[in-house]
C-alpha positions as CSV (number, residue, x, y, z in Angstrom):
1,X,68.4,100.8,86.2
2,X,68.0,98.5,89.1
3,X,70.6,97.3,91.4
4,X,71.1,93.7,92.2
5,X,70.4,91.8,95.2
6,X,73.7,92.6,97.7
7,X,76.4,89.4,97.4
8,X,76.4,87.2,100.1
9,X,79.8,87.6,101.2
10,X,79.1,91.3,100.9
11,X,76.4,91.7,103.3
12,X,78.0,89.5,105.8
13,X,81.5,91.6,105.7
14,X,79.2,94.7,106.3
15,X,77.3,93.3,109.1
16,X,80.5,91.8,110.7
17,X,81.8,95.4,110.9
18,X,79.0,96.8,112.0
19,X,78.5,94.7,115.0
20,X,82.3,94.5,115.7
21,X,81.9,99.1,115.7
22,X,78.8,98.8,117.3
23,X,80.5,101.1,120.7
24,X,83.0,103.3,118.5
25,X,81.1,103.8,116.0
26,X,78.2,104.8,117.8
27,X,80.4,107.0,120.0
28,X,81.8,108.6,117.3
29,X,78.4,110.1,115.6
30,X,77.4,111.0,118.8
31,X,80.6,113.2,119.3
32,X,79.8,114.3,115.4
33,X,76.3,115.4,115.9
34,X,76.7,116.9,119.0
35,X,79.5,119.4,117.1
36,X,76.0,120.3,114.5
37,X,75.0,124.1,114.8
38,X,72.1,125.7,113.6
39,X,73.8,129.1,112.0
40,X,77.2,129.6,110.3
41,X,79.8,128.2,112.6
42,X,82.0,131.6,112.6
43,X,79.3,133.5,114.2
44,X,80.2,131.1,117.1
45,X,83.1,133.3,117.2
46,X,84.1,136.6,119.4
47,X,84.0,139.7,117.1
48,X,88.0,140.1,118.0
49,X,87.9,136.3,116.5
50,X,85.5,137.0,113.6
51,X,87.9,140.0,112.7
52,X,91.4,138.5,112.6
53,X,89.7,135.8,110.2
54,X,88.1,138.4,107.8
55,X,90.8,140.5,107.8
56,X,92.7,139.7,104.7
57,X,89.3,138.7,102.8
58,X,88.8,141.5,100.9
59,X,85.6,141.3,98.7
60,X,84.4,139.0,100.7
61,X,84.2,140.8,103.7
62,X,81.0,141.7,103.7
63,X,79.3,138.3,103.4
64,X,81.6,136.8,105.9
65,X,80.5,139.6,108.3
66,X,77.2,139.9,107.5
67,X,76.3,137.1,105.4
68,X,74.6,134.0,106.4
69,X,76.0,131.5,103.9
70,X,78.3,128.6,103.7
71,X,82.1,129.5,104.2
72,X,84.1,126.6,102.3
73,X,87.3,125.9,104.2
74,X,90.1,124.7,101.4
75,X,92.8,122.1,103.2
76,X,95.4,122.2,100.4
77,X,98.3,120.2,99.7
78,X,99.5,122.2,97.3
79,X,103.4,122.5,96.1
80,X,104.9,122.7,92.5
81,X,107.7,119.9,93.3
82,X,105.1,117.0,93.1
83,X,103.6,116.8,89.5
84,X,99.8,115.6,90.7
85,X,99.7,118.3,93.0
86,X,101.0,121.4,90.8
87,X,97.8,121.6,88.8
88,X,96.3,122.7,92.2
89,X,98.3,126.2,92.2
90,X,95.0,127.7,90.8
91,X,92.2,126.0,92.9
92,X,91.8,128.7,95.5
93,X,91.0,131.5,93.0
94,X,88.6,129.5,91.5
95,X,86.7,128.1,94.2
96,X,86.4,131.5,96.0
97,X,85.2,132.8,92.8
98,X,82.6,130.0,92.6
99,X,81.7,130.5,96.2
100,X,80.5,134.0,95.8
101,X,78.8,133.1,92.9
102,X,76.6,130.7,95.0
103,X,76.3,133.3,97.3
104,X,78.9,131.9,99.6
105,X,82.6,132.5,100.6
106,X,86.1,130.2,101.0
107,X,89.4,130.6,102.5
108,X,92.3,128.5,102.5
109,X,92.2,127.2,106.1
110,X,95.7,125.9,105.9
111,X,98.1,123.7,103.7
112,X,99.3,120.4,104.8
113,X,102.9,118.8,104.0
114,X,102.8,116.5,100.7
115,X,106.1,114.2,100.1
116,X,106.7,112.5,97.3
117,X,107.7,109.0,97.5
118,X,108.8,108.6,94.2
119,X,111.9,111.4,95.0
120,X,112.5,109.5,98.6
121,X,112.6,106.2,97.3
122,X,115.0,104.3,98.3
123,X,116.7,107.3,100.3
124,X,116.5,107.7,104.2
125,X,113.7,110.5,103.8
126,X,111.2,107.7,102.5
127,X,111.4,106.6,106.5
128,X,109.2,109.6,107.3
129,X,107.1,109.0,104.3
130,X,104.0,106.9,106.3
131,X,104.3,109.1,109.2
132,X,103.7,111.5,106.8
133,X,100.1,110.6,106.5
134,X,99.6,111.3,110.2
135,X,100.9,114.5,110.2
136,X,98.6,115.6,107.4
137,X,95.8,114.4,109.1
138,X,96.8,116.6,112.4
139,X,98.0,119.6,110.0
140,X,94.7,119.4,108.3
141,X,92.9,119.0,112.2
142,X,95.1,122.3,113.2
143,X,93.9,124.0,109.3
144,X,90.2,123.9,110.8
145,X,90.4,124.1,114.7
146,X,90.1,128.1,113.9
147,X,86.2,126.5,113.8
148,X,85.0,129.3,110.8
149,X,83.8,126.8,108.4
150,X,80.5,125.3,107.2
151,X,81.8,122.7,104.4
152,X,85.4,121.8,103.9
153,X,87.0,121.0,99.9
154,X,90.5,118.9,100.3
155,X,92.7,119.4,97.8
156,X,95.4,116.5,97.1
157,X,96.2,113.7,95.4
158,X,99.2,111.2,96.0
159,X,100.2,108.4,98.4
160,X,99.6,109.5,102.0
161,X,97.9,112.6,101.2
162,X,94.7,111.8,100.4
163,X,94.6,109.7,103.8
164,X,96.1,112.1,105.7
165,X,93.6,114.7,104.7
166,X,90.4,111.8,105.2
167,X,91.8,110.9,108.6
168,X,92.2,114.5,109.3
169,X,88.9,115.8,107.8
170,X,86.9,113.4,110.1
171,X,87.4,114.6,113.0
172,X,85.1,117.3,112.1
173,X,82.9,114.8,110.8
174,X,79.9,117.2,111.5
175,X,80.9,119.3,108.1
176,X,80.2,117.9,104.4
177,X,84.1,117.1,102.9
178,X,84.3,116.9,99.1
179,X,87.9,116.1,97.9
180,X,89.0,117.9,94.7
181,X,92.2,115.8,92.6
182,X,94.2,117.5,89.7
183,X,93.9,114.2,87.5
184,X,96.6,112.6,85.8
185,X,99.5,113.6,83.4
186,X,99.5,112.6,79.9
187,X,100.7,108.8,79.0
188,X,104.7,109.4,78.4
189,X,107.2,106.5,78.1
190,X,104.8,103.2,78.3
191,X,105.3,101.2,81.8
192,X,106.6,98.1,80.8
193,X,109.0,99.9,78.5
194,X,110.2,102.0,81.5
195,X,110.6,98.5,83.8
196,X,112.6,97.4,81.1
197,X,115.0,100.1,81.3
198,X,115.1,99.6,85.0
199,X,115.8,96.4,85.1
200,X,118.6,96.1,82.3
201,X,120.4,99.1,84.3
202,X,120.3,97.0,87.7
203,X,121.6,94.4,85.7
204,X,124.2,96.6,83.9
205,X,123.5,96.2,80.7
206,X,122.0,100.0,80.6
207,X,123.9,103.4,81.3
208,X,122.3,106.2,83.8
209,X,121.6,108.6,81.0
210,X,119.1,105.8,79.2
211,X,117.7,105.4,83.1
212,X,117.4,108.9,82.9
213,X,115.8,109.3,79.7
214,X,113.4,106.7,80.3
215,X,112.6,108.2,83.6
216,X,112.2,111.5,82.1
217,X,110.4,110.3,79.1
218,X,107.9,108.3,81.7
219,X,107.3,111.4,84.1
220,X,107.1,114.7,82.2
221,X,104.3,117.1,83.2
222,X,102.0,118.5,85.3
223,X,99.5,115.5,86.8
224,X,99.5,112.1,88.7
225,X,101.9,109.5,87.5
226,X,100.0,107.3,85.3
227,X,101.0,104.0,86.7
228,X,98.1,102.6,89.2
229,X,99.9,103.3,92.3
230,X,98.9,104.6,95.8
231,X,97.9,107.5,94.0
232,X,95.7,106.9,91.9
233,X,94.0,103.8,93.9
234,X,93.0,106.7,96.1
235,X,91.4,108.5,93.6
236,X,89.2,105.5,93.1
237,X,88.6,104.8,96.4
238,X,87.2,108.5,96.5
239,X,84.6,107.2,93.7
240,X,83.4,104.4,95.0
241,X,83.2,105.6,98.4
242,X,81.2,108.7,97.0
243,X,83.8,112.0,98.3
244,X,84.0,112.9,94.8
245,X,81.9,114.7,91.9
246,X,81.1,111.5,89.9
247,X,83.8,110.8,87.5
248,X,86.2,113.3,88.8
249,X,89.2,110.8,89.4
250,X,91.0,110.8,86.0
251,X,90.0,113.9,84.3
252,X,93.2,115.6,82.6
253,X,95.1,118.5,84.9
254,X,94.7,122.2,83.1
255,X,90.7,121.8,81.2
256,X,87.9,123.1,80.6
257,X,86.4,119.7,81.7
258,X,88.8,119.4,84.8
259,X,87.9,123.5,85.9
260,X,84.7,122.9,85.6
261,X,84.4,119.7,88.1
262,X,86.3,122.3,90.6
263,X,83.7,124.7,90.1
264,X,80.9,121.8,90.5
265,X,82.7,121.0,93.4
266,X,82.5,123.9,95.3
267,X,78.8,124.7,94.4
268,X,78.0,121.2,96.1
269,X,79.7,121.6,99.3
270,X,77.4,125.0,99.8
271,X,74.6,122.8,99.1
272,X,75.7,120.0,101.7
273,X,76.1,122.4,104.4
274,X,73.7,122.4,107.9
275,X,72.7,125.7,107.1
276,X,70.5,124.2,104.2
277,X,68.2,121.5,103.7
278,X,70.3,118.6,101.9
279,X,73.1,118.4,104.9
280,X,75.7,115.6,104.4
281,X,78.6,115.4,107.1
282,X,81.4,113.2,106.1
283,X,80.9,111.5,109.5
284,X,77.8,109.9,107.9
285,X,78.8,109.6,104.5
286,X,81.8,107.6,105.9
287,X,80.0,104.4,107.4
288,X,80.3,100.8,107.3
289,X,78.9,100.5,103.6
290,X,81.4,103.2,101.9
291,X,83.9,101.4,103.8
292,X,83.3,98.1,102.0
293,X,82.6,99.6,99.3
294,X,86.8,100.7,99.2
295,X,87.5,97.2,99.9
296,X,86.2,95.9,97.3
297,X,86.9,98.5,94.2
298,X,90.5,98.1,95.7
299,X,90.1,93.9,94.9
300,X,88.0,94.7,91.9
301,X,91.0,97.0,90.3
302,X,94.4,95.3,91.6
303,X,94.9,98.3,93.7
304,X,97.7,99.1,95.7
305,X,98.8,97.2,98.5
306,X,99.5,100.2,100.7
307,X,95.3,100.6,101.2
308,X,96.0,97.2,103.8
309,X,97.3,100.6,105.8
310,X,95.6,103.5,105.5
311,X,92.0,101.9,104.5
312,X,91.8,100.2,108.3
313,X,93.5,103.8,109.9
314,X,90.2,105.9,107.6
315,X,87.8,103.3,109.0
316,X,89.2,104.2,112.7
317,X,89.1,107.5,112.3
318,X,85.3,107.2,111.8
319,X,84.5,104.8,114.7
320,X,84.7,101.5,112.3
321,X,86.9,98.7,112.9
322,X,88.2,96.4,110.3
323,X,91.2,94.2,109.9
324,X,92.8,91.9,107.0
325,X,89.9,89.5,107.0
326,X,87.3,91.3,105.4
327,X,90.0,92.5,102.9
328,X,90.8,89.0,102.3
329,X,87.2,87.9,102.3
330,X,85.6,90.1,100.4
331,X,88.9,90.0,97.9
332,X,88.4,86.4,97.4
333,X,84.4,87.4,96.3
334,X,85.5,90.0,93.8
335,X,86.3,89.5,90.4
336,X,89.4,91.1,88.8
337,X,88.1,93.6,86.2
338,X,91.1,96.0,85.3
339,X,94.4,95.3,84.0
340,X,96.4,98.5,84.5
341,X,99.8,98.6,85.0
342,X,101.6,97.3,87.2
343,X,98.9,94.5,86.9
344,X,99.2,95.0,83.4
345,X,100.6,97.4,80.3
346,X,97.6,100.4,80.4
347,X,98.2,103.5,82.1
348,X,95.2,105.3,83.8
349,X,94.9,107.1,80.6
350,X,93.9,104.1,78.8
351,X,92.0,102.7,81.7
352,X,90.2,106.1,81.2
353,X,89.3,105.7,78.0
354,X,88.3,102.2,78.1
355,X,85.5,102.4,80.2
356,X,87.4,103.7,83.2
357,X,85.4,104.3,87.5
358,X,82.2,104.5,85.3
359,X,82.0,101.4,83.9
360,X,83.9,99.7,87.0
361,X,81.0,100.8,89.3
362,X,78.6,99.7,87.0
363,X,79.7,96.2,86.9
364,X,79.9,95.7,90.6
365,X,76.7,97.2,91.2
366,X,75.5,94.8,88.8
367,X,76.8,92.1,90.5
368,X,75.6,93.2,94.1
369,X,79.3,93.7,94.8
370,X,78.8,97.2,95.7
371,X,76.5,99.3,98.3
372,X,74.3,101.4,96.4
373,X,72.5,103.5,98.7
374,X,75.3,105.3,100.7
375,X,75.8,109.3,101.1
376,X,77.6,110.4,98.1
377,X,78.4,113.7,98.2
378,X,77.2,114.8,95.1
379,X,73.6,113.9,96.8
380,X,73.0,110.9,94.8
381,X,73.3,106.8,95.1
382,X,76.8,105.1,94.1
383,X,74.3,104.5,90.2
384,X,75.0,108.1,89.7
385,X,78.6,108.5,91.2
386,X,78.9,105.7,88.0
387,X,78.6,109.0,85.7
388,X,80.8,110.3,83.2
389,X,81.2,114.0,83.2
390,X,81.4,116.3,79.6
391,X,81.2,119.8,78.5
392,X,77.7,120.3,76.5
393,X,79.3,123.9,75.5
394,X,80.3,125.0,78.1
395,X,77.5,123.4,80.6
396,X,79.1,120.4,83.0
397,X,77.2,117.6,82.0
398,X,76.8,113.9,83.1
399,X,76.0,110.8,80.8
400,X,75.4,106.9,81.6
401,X,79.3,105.0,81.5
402,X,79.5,102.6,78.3
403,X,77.4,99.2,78.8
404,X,80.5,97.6,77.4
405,X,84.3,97.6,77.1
406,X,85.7,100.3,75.1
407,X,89.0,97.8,75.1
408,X,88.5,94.3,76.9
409,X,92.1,94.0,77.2
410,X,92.0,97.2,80.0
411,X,88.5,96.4,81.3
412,X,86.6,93.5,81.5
413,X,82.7,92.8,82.7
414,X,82.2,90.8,86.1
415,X,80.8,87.4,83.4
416,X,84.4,87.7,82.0
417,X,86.7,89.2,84.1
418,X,90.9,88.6,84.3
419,X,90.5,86.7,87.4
420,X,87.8,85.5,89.6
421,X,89.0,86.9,92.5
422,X,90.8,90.4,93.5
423,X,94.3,91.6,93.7
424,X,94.8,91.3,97.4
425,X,95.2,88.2,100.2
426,X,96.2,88.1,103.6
427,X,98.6,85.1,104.5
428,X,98.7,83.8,108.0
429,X,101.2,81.4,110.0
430,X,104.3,80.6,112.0
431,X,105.6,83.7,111.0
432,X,102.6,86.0,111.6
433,X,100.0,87.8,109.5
434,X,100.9,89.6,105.8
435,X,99.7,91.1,102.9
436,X,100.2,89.9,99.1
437,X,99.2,91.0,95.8
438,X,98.5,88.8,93.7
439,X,96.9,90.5,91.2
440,X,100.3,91.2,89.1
441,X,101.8,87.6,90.2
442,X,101.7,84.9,87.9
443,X,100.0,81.8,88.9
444,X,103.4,79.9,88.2
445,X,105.2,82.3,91.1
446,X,102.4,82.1,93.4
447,X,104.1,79.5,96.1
448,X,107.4,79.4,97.1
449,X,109.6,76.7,99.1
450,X,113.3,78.1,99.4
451,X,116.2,78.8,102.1
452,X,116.2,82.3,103.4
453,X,118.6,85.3,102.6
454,X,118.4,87.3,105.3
455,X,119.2,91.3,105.2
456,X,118.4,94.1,107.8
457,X,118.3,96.5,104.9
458,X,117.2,97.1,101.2
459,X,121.0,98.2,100.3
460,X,122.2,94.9,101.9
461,X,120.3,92.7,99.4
462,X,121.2,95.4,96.7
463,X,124.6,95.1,97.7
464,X,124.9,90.9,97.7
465,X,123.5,91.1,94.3
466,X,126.1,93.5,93.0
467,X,128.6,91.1,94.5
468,X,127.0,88.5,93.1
469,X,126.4,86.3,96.2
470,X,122.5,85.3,95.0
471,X,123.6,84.3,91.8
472,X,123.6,80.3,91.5
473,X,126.7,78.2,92.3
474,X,127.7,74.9,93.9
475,X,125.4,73.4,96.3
476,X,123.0,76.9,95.6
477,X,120.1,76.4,92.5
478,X,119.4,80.1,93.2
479,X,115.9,79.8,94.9
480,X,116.0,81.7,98.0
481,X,113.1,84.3,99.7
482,X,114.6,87.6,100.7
483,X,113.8,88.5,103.7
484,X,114.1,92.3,104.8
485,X,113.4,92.6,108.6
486,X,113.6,96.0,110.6
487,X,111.6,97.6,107.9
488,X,108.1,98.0,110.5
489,X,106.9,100.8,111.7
490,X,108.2,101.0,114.7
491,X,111.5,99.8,113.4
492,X,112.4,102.6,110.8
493,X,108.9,103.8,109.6
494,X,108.1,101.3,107.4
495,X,109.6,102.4,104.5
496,X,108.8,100.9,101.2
497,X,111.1,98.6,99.7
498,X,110.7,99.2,95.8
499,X,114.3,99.6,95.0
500,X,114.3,96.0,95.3
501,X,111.9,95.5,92.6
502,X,114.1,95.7,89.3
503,X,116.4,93.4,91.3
504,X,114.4,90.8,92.2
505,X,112.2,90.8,89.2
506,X,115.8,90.2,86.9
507,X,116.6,86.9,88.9
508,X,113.2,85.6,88.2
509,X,113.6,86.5,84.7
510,X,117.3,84.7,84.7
511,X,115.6,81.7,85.9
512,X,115.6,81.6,89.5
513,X,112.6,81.8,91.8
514,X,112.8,84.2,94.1
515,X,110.0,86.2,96.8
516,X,110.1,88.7,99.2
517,X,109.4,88.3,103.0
518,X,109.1,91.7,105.0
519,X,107.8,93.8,107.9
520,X,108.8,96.6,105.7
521,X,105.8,97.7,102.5
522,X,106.2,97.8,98.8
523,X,105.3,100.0,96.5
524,X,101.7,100.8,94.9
525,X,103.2,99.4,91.8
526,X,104.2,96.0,93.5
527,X,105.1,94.3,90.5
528,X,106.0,90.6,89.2
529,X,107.7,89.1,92.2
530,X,105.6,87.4,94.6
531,X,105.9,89.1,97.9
532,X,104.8,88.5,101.6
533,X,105.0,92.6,103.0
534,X,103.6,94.2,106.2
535,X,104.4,91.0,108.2
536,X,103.1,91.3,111.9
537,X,104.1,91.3,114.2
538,X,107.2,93.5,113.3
539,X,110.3,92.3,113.9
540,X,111.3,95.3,115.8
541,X,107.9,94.0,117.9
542,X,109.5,90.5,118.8
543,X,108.0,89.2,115.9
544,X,108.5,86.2,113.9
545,X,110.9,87.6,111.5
546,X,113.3,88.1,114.3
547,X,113.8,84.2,114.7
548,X,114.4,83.3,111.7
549,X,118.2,82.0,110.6
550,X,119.9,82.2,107.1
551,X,119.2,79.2,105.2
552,X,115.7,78.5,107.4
553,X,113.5,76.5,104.4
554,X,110.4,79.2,104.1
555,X,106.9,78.4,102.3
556,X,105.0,80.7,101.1
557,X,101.8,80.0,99.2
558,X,99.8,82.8,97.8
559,X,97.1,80.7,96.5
560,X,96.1,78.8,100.4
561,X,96.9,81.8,102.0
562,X,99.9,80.5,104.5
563,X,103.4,81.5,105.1
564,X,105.4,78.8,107.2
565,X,109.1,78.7,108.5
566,X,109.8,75.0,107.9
567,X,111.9,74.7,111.0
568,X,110.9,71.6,113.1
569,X,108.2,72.8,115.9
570,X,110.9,72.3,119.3
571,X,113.4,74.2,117.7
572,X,111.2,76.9,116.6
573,X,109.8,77.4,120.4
574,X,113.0,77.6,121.7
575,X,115.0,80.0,119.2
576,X,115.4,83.2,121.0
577,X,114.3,86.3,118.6
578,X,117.0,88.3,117.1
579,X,116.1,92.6,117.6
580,X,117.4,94.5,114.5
581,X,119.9,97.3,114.9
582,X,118.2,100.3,114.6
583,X,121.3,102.8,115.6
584,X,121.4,104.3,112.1
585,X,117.4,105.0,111.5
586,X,117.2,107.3,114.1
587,X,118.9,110.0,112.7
588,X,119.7,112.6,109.9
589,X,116.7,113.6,107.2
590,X,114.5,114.6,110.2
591,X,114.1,111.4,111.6
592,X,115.0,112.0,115.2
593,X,111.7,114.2,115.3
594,X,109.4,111.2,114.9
595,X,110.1,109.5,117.7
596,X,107.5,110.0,119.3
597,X,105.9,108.0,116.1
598,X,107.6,105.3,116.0
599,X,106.9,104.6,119.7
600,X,103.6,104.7,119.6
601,X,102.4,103.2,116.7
602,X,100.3,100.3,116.3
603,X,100.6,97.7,114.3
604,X,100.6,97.0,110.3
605,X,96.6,95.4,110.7
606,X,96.1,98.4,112.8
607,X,96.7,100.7,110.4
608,X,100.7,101.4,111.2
609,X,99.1,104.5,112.7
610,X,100.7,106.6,115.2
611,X,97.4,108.4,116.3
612,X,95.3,106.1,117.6
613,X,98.6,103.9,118.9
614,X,97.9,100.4,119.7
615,X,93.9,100.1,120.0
616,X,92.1,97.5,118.2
């Protein structure tokens, strides 16, 4: 099938980055090449070297003494307390066992720390949660400095994981990188059933062991939570940027279908290696077009909101510099074509089943919306990553994704999609720069013009609405924007802020119109409630946030893209900016160890990354 003409806005985005990475970039694969070697990289090795990295290898011994083929190196972030990542218990055995059967080898090179943030949540450990990413991406730099490997598989699946490992993986840029999921667990408790729940108990009208239940009942088994969160927006962003097998993203956990992608997996990397003739280094594979092409499958499915982060921090990692334009820009170009909860009531499951990445990358290719001829791992164009894997027996198999909507309520084509633009906007004014997602936000709650209630905390506004000080009264009609400030990264670590959510979403359910204002992030399953997060600068930075005064009129309007303190010009100029206290995030849950972190990071449009600190 062809492929349509590139979309206008598309090309330009592409070529803006380009020119903007022209030196880093260019730097970068220079640095990558130079780090190519003809033979198997652990013959570079002393024998005293070579030996204390054999030593426990047992069978393979001999072929990673003697031999002369690919040794995978497996980064895993395995543990069996997070359900996505306890399927991957098994991968090792079964990689190594596919490895020799291509004639090759693989060792675990190292694990890397995996947190989950839906245990931290709203708990003092979720402040280390975005650092988090950073260390992965130095524990998965330490799990191959021992410099023994010709191909690299990472294993992991949730939030900061799967950036963490990316960010990590390219600074050996020079070795082909295919990343391995565990696939999601099977549809429990429905979403919207589970919000309810939520929300009637942060109203008290529900008891904690119905929370419980409906908690339980939602996350039960082995596999990714089935809500499109950070999670699983990574696993499509691994699809359309081509680091997967095609159609590996939502595959079940624990199948013949799901063991056999593993296997496939392996068997590729040995192919993509130097030491043969179809070489693919992730440093290449990585450039300007798989960047955009992450962009805009994040617009095209409502993703989450946390990719504002870690999609710019990836894109520095491999010389290429973006920012919350060409989000908004090429946002703005791309049709909403998935409804999946929290942007709708399907879980991945169902997305899955309706058509699913397949059918999604179909479209946008279609539509020019997507780069067709980048490096996908699987040695093909992003037309084949569009391919649905099945068992023929027991033979792994690919087939063409439907032409059409197995359920248009999930799934929709770019000539009728649920919106004519994507999920995500960047707002801009007198109080700085911010994300939004829209795509869950009815047009009706879009804009906002209210007083402020101002909190330095998430229990702060908790606790007001407990006490029932934003409930409406004389001389108050209940409008008001939250705003949470102190919540950046240099502040506390940016923790997310979806505690709030249940809480906020009630009052606009009651009647009143409410929308958060922060420095701090939401969740990937930013819901109903219209919300202005990531503001930069920080207020911890000086920023705008800082100035503001409780009962300051605030506009916010989703649709033009502004947010506004309505404070007359003079006053504004003058008001000195208030620095949140910051005494009690320093401390307890391991927080006085990132520091160092919290010092040097740069900025939300930077990536909130601590590694590359403030560079543009």
């Amino acid at each position: 099938m062809s492929t349509a003409a590139l979309h206008p806005v598309v090309e330009r985005v592409t070529a803006r980055i380009a020119e903007r990475s022209r030196a880093t970039r260019s730097d970068y694969l220079a640095r990558m090449d130079a780090a190519r070697l003809a033979g198997p990289y652990r013959y570079t090795l002393s024998c005293g070297n070579q030996a204390h990295a054999f030593a426990a290898s047992g069978e393979d011994k001999p072929a990673l003494r003697h031999g002369h083929n690919g040794n995978i190196g497996i980064v895993t972030a395995y543990n069996d307390m997070l359900s996505a990542h306890q399927p991957l218990e098994q991968y090792p055995s079964l990689i190594r066992m596919a490895a020799r059967n291509a004639g090759g080898s693989a060792q675990v090179a190292g694990g890397v720390p995996a947190m989950c943030d839906g245990v931290t949540q709203g708990r003092a450990g979720m402040e280390l949660s975005l650092f988090s990413r950073d260390v992965i991406a130095m524990a998965t730099a330490v799990s191959l400095s021992h410099d023994a490997f010709d191909a690299v598989l990472c294993l992991g699946v949730c939030d900061k994981i799967v950036p963490g490992l990316l960010i990590g993986a390219l600074s050996f840029g020079h070795l082909p990188v295919l990343f391995v999921p565990a696939g999601p667990m099977p549809s429990g408790l429905p979403n919207k059933q589970k919000a309810e729940v939520r929300q009637r108990y942060a109203l008290g009208q529900a008891s904690q062991d119905e929370l419980m239940d409906a908690e339980a009942a939602s996350y039960h088994a082995p596999g990714t939570c089935t809500f499109y969160g950070t999670a699983n927006s990574n696993q499509m962003l691994m699809e359309v940027m081509g680091l997967h097998m095609p159609g590996t993203a939502f595959v079940p956990p624990n199948t013949p279908l799901r063991s056999a992608l593993t296997v496939a997996a392996a068997e590729q990397a040995l192919r993509n290696t130097a030491l043969g003739d179809h070489y693919r280094p992730l440093g290449h594979t990585l450039d300007e077009k798989a960047v955009v092409n992450a962009m805009v499958g994040l617009a095209a499915t409502g993703g989450s909101t946390n990719h504002a982060l870690h999609l710019v921090a990836i894109a520095r990692a491999a010389g290429h510099i973006i920012d919350w334009n060409d989000l908004d820009e090429l946002s703005k170009a791309t049709p909403l074509l998935a409804r999946v909860y929290p942007n709708g009531s399907a879980d991945v499951n169902h997305f899955e089943a309706a058509g699913g990445m397949g059918f999604i990358i179909s479209q946008l290719l279609d539509a020019g919306l997507l780069h067709n001829d980048i490096l996908c791992v699987h040695g093909g164009d992003m037309r084949q990553q569009a391919r649905q894997p099945y068992l023929d027996d027991l033979a792994l198999r690919w087939r063409d994704p439907p032409a059409a909507p197995l359920d248009a309520t999930i799934v929709r084509p770019v000539s009728a999609p649920f919106d004519t633009e994507g999920g995500l906007r960047c707002l801009h004014g007198n109080l700085g720069r911010a994300i939004v997602k829209i795509s869950a936000v009815a047009h009706a709650f879009r804009q906002i013009e209210a007083p402020v209630r101002i909190f330095e905390s998430q229990d702060a506004l908790l606790a007001a609405f407990k006490a029932g000080k934003l409930d409406k009264h004389a001389g108050f009609n209940g409008d008001f924007v939250a705003v949470v400030r102190g919540q950046g990264p240099r502040a506390n670590g940016m923790p997310e802020l979806h505690k709030l959510t249940p809480t906020l979403a009630a009052l606009q359910d009651r009647g009143q119109r409410v929308a958060l204002l922060t420095d701090g992030r939401m969740s990937g399953a930013s819901g109903k409630v219209l919300a202005a997060i990531h503001v930069t600068p920080e207020a911890a930075d000086g920023g705008a946030l800082a100035k503001l005064r409780e009962g300051d009129i605030v506009r916010i309007d989703a649709e033009a893209g502004r947010m506004d303190a309505l404070v007359d010009a003079g006053q504004w100029n003058a008001r000195d900016a208030t620095a949140p206290r910051l005494q009690a995030n320093q401390h307890g849950m391991g927080r006085e160890l990132f520091g160092l972190m919290r010092g040097n990071v740069g900025s939300a449009e930077q990536g909130a990354c601590s590694l590359f600190g403030n560079e543009a």
